[in-house]
N, C-alpha and C positions, 0 to 999 in steps of 0.2 A: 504494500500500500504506500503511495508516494506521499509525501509530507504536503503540507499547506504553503502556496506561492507566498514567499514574504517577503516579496520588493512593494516598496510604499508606490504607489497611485497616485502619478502625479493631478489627474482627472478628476481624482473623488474632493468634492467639493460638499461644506454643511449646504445647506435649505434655506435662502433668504424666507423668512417668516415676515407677515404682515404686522408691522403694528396696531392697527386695530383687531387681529387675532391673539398677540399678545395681550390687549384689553380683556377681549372677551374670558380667555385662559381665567386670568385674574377674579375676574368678577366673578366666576363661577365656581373657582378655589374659594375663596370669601364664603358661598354659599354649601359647600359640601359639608357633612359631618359624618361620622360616626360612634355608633354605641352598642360596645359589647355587650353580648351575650352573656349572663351569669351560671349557663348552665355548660359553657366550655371553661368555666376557671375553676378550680382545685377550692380556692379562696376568694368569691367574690367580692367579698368587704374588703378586701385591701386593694381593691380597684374604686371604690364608690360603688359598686352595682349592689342592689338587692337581689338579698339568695333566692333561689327557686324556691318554690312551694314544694316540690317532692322533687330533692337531688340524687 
């Protein structure tokens, strides 16, 4: 099995991105959240979560 080509690309260039899609990105990081589940943690109280009714 031959190895992996490892001469650098002079070619590969990053993605000019939009600034108004970097906006967008943003303002919808701002709006994401999440909240564990108490019935995947060992100890939910030393997260803030309330324990399950039947763990």
């Amino acid at each position: 099995m031959n190895g992996r080509y490892r001469q650098f690309n002079p070619k590969r260039r990053f993605l000019a991105v939009d600034t108004d899609v970097l906006k967008r990105l943003d303002d919808l990081s701002k709006k994401v959240s999440y909240g564990g589940n108490p019935e995947h943690k060992k100890n939910p109280g030393d997260f803030g979560l309330t324990p399950p009714a039947s763990p």
